[in-house]
Each structure stands twice: as structure tokens, then as C-alpha cells.
N, C-alpha and C positions, 0 to 999 in steps of 0.2 A: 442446373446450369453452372460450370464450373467459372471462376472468376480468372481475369487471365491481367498480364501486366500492360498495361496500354503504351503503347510508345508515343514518346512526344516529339515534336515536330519542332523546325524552325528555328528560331532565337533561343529559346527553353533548351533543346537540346544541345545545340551549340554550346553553350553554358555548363550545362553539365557536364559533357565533355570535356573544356577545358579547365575547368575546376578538377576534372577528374586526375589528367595530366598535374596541376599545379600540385596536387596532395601527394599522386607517386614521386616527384620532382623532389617534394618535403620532405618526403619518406628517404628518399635513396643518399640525397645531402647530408639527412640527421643519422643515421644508422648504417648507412653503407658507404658511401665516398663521397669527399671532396674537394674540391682543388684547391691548388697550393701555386704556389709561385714562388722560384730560387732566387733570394734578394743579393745575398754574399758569395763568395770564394769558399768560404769553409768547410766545402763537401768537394773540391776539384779534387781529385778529376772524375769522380765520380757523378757527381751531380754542378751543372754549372749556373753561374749566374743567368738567366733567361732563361731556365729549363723551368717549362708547367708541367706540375705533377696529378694525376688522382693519386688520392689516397686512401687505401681500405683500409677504413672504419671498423671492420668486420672483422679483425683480421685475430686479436689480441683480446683476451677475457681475463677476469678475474676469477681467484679459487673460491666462487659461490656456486650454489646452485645454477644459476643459470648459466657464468663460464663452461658447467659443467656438463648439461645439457647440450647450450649451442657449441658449433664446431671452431672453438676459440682452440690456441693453442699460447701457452705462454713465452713471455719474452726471452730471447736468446743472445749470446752475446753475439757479436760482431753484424747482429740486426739493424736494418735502420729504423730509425721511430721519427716522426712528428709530434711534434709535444707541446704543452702550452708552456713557455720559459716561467720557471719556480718565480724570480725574481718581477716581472711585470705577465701574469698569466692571460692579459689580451694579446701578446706576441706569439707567433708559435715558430719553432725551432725544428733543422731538422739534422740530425745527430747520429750517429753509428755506438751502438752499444757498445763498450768495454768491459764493463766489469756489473754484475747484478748481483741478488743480495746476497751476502752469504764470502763472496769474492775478496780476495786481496792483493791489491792493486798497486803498481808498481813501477819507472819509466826510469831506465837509467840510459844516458846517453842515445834517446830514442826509441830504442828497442823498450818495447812492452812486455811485463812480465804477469798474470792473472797465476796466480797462489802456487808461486816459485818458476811455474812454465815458461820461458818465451811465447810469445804468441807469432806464428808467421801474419802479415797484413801486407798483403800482394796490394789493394788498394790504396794505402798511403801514400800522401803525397808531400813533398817538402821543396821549398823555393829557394831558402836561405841556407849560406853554411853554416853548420854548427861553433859556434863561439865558448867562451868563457863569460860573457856579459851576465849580468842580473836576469835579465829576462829570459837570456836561452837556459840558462840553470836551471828556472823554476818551471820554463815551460819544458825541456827536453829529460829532465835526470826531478821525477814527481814523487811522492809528494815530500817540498820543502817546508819545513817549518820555521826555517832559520829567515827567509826569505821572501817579504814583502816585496810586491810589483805592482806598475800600474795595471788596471784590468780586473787586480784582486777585489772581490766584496766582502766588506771586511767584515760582517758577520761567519760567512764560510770561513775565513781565515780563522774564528778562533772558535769554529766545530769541529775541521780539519785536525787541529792540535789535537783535540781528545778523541780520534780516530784512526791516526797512527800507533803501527806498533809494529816496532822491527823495522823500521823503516819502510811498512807497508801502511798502505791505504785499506779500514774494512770497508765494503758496503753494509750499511744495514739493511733490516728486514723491509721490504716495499722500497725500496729505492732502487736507481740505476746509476753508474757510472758512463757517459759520456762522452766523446771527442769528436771533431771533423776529421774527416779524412785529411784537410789540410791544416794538418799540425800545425806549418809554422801562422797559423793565421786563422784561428779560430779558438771563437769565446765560447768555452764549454765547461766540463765538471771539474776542471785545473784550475777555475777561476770563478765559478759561481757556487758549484755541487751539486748536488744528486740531482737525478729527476723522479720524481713520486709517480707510486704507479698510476695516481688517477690524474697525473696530467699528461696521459700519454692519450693522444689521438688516433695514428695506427700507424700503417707503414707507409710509404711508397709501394704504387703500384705499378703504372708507366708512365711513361714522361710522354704526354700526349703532344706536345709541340712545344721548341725551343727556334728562340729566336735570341740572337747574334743582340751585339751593343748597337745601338741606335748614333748613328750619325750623321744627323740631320742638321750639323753645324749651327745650331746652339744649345742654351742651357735650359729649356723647357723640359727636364727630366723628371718632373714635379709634378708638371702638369699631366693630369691624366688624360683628358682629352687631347690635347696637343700631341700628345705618346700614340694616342690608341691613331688618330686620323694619320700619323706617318706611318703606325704600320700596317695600316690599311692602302695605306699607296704604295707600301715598298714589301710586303707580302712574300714576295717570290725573294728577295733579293736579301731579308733578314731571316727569313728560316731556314736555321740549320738542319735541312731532312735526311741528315744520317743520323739525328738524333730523334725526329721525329717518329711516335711509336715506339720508343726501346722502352724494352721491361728494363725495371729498376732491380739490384740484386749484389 
């Protein structure tokens, strides 16, 4: 008499069932994607504030065995990444590659230069005109040494110093160089530095729903519930669905 699996009935089954779901749920969060939410400007026009992202998890490996195995493929520049910020690593950041290890990095009068090349960057964005001030110097014509700013962490400022040369920036080895897409308005590797390769999260995958600024004529922007029950009543009228579903890229 062969033994066979008995199926269970009722409440039991039910259970297991959605237990079952809650572990793939686990699964696909911890190892394969998850969402995100655009808080700042510093990726326009690329990515906007109210834009929710997935993000593959999956996407990016390390030179071990297993990167080697699974179908990782390593970081490139002008990538986007999701990262845990070096400086507070419960925040996470999301960033366009410039320069990764080995790179030498460069910004005069805006234009980007990775180890003497110009780089073309069709997605760049800028709002301000270029000045002569303190801040557009060190933000637009990088890296300055001469040139303390607000924004600077003043640790980076004196690794920064013993990583020029030639008036270039190196990357070193496991690190990334950084920026937003909007230059004139984004805290990145100009102002904090690298990002290590194990605080990278993955990429952008698509921006599954983007929703417009909220004005709801007051200042409950805080509130999470307050947020979430207007855009539940105003659904149609804060979703941007030309953005809705874009791949990210």
C-alpha cells in the first residue's frame, strides 16, 4: 500500500497557503525587488519627486563565486544605483554612476571628463546659471581642493586631498563615483564620496506609479496617513500616467 500526501481542508489549509504567499512575498523583497520612493529633485529629469520605483536586487554581483555563477553583471558607469548613503547607511540614495574604480575623474565648467574623455550626458539637468560664486566652483569645475563649501563632509574633504592628482579625481578599488542627474541640486560624491560596493542595492527597474505634489491646502505632508487618505480620494487627479509604468534607463 503505497503512502500518498493527504490534503488538508479548511482553516489549516488556508494557513498554509497564505503563509506560503507571505515566505515568496519575503523571498522576492529580500533577493529580488523592492520599492522605493523619489523623495528629492536630484535625479530630474530623469526620475521625479513622487516617482515609486522597483528595484532589482538582482541585478548587480560581486567578483565571488556566486556573482560568478548567478547572472549578475557588474557596475557601469552612467548606471543608476540605489544605495545605502556611506554617511547615515539606514537612508538610501539614488544616484547615476560616474566614475567606478580604477577612473579618473574630472568636472570643469560642467562638462564631465572620466580619464581625459569628455563624456556626452544627454540626461543632465541644470536649473541655475553658471556663476563664479564659491559654490558653483566647487560644484561645477570638481575636484576643488582649495575650496571648502556648505554641504562639504568634512571627513571626505581631507580623503579628497590625497586622491587628486593632476587635478583629477582617482576612484579606488570597490568604490563608485556618484552624481544626480541634477547637478545644480544634488548631495552626492562632490560632497560626501564614494559609494562602496557593498552598499549598493540594485538598480531602478520601472517607476510603477508616480504621483504629482499633493495639494491638499495644508501642511500635513508629514503625516502619513493624512497623505496616504488624500491620495486615495484624489487617485485619478495626482497620477501622473505618462509616467506611470516607464522603464527606468
Amino acid at each position: 500500500m503505497s503512502a500518498g500526501i493527504q490534503r488538508s481542508s479548511g482553516l489549516p489549509e488556508s494557513l498554509q497557503w497564505l503563509m506560503g504567499i507571505v515566505v515568496i512575498a519575503i523571498f522576492i523583497v529580500t533577493f529580488i525587488v523592492q520599492a522605493f520612493q523619489i523623495p528629492s529633485e536630484s535625479m530630474e529629469n530623469t526620475l521625479l519627486t513622487g516617482d515609486y520605483l522597483l528595484v532589482d536586487k538582482f541585478h548587480f554581483g560581486a567578483d565571488d563565486l556566486v556573482g560568478k555563477i548567478l547572472p549578475y553583471r557588474k557596475v557601469k558607469r552612467a548606471d543608476i544605483i540605489v544605495f545605502h548613503y556611506p554617511i547615515d547607511p539606514r537612508l538610501h540614495f539614488v544616484k547615476r554612476v560616474i566614475g567606478v574604480p580604477g577612473d579618473h575623474i574630472r568636472l570643469i565648467n560642467r562638462q564631465v571628463y572620466v580619464n581625459g574623455s569628455a563624456v556626452p550626458e544627454p540626461y543632465v539637468h541644470y536649473f541655475r546659471p553658471h556663476d563664479n560664486g564659491p559654490e558653483a566652483m566647487f560644484r561645477d569645475d570638481f575636484p576643488r581642493v582649495d575650496l571648502p563649501v556648505s554641504g562639504l563632509i568634512g571627513s571626505w574633504w581631507q580623503q579628497m586631498k590625497k586622491l587628486v592628482e593632476d587635478k583629477q579625481l582617482i576612484v579606488p578599488e570597490g568604490s563608485y563615483f556618484v552624481m544626480g542627474d541634477n547637478r545644480d541640486d544634488s548631495s552626492d560624491s562632490r560632497y560626501w564620496g564614494f559609494v562602496p560596493q557593498q552598499n549598493i542595492v540594485g538598480r531602478p527597474l520601472v517607476i510603477y506609479w508616480s504621483m504629482r505634489k499633493q495639494e491638499d491646502g495644508n501642511d500635513t505632508a508629514n503625516d502619513k496617513l493624512t497623505r496616504f487618505i488624500y491620495a486615495m480620494g484624489h487617485l485619478m487627479q495626482i497620477t501622473r500616467w505618462d509616467r506611470t509604468l516607464r522603464l527606468v534607463n
